[in-house]
C-alpha positions in Angstrom: 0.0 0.0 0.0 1.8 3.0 -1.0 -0.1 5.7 1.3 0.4 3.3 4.1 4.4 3.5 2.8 4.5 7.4 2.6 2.6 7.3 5.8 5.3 5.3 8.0 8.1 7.4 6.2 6.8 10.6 7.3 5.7 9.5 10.9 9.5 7.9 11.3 10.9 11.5 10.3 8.5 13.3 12.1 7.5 11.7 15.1 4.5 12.3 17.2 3.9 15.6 16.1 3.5 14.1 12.7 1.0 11.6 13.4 -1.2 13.7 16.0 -1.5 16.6 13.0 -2.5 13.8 10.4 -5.1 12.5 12.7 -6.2 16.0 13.6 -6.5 17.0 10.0 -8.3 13.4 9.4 -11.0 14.5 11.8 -11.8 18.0 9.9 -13.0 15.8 7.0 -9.9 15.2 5.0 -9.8 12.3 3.2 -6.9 11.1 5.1 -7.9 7.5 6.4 -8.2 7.4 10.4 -7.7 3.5 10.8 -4.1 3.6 8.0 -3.2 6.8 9.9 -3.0 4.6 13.3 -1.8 1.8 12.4 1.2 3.4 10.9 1.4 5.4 13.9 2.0 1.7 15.6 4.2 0.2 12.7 6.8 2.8 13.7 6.5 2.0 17.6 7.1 -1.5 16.2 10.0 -0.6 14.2 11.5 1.1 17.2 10.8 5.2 16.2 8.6 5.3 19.2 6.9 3.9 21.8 3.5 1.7 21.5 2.0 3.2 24.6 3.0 6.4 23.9 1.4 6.4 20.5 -2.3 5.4 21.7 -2.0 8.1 23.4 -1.1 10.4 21.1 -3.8 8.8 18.7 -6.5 9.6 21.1 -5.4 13.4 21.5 -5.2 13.3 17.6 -8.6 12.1 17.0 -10.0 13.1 20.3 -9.3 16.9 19.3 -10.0 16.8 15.9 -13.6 15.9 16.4 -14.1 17.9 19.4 -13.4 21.1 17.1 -16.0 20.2 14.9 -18.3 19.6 17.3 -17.7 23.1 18.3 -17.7 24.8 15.2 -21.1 23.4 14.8 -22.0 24.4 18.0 -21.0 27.9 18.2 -21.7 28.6 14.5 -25.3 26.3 14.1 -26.7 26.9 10.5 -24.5 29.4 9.4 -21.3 26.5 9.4 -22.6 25.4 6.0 -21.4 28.5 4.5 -18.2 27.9 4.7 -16.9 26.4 1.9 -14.9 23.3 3.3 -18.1 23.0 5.3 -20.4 22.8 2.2 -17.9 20.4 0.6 -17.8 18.1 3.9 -21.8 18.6 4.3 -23.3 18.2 1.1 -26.9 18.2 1.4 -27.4 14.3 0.6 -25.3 13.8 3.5 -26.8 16.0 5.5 -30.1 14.3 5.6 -28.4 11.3 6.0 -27.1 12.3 9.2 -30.5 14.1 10.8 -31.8 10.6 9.6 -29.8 8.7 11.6 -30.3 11.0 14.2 -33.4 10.8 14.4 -32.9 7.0 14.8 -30.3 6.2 17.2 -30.9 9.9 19.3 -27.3 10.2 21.6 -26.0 7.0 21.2 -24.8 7.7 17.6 -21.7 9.9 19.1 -20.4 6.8 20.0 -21.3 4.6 16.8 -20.0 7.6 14.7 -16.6 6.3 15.6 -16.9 3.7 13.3 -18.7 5.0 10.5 -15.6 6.5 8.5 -17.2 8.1 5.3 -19.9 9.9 7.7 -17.9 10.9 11.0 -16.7 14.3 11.1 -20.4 15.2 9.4 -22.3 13.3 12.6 -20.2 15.5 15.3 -20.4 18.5 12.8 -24.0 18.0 13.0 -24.1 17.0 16.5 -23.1 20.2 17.6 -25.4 22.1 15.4 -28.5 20.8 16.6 -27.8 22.1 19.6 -29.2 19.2 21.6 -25.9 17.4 22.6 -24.1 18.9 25.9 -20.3 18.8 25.2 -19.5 16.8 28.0 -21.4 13.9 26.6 -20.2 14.2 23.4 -16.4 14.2 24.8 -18.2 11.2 27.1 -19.3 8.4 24.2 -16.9 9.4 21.6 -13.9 9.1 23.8 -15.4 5.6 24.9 -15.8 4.7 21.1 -12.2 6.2 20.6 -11.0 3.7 23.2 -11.9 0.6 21.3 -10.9 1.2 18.6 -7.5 3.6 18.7 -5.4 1.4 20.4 -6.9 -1.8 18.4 -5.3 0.0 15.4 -2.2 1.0 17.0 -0.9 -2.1 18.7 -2.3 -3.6 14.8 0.5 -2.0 13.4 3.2 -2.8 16.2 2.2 -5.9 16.1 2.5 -6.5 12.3 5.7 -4.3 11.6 8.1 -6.9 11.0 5.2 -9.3 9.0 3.4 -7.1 6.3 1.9 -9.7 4.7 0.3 -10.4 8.0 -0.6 -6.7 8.4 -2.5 -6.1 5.3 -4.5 -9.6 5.9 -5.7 -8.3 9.0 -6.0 -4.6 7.3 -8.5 -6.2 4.9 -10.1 -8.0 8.2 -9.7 -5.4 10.4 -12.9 -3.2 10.3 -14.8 -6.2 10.7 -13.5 -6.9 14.0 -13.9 -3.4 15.5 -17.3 -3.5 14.2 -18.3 -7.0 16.4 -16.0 -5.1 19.2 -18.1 -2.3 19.0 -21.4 -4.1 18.9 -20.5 -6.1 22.2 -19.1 -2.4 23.5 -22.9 -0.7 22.7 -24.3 -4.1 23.5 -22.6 -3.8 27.5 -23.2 -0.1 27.2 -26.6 -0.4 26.8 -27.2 -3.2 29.5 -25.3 -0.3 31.9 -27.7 2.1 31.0 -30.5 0.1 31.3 -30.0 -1.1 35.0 -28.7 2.0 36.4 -32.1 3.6 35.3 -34.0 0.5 36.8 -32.0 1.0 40.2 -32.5 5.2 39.8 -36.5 4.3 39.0 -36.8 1.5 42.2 -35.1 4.1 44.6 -37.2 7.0 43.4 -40.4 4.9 43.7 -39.1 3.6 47.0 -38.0 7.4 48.4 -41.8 8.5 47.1 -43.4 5.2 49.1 -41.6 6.5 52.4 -42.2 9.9 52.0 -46.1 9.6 51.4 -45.6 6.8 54.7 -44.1 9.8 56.6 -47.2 11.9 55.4 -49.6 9.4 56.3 -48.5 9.1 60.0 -48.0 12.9 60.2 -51.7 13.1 60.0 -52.4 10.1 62.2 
C-alpha cells in the first residue's frame, strides 16, 4: 500500500507531532484515512521510532481533538457552518439528511457509533453540535469511549504487524470487521449499563416516594 508506505516514512521522520497533525487534520474531514493513519502510527512503535503506549495516546489526543473542534464549530456557529466552503464540501446536502436521519434513529447514542462509521464521522459530530441538543461533556463522554476501542486496536495492529506485512495487510482487509463485532458487544454492554442503572434510579425513586407519602400518612395520624 503506497499511502500506508509514505505514511510510515513521514511518521519515522517526524514523530509524534506528525501523526497527531495527520489524525487532527483526518477529523476536519480530510480524506486522510483514520484507521491507515494509526496503524502506521504503531508500525513505527514497532520498528523502534517510538513507543507503542506512547502512540495510543497520542492517537486519542489526535482524533479526540480533531472531532471535538467540529463539534464546536457546529455548536458555536449552528446553521451558518454550512457556508463555509470546506463545510459545504464536507456537508453536502445528501449527506446532511443522511445524518439528521440517523439522528433521528439512534438519538445520543450515535456519538459513539460515529466512531466507526468513516465516510460519515466528522459530518455526525459536525452535525451534533449544530443541533444544539448534545451537551459537550457527553459528546467528549461516548466518543472518547468509542475512541478507546478502537484507537489502540489500530495502533498495537500495526506494532504488532511491523516486521510481517503480509500479516498486516491480511488483517487490514479483516480489520474493520473486527472493530465492528467489538463495537457491537461495547454498545451491546453499554446499553445493558444504561439500562440497570435507570432501573435502580426508578426502584429508589419509587421507594424514596413510598416512604415519604408513609411519613405523610403518619403525620396526619
Amino acid at each position: 500500500m503506497d499511502f500506508l508506505d509514505t505514511l510510515i516514512r513521514f511518521f519515522a521522520e517526524n514523530g509524534y507531532v506528525a501523526v497527531f497533525v495527520v489524525l487532527l487534520v483526518s477529523g476536519f474531514g480530510v480524506p486522510v484515512p483514520e484507521d491507515i493513519s494509526l496503524v502506521a502510527g504503531g508500525i513505527i512503535s514497532g520498528l523502534g521510532y517510538a513507543d507503542v503506549r506512547v502512540m495510543c495516546l497520542v492517537g486519542l489526543a489526535g482524533v479526540l481533538v480533531g472531532d471535538s473542534v467540529m463539534f464546536l464549530i457546529g455548536r458555536h456557529l449552528g446553521v451558518r457552518a454550512m457556508q463555509l466552503r470546506w463545510i459545504r464540501h464536507l456537508m453536502t446536502p445528501r449527506r446532511y439528511a443522511l445524518v439528521r436521519q440517523k439522528f433521528d434513529r439512534y438519538g445520543n447514542r450515535l456519538m459513539f457509533i460515529a466512531r466507526f462509521l468513516p465516510g460519515l464521522r466528522s459530518a455526525i459530530y459536525l452535525t451534533a453540535g449544530m443541533t444544539q441538543r448534545v451537551p459537550f461533556w457527553r459528546f467528549l463522554m461516548l466518543d472518547g469511549l468509542a475512541a478507546l476501542i478502537s484507537v489502540p486496536v489500530w495502533v498495537w495492529l500495526g506494532h504488532a504487524g511491523a516486521q510481517n506485512r503480509e500479516w498486516l495487510l491480511g488483517w487490514l482487509k479483516r480489520g474493520q470487521g473486527a472493530i465492528t463485532l467489538a463495537v457491537a458487544a461495547a454498545i451491546a454492554l453499554v446499553a445493558w449499563w444504561l439500562w440497570r442503572r435507570a432501573r435502580d434510579r426508578h426502584a429508589r425513586l419509587r421507594l424514596y416516594r413510598e416512604q415519604r407519602a408513609s411519613r405523610g400518612r403518619g403525620a396526619e395520624d
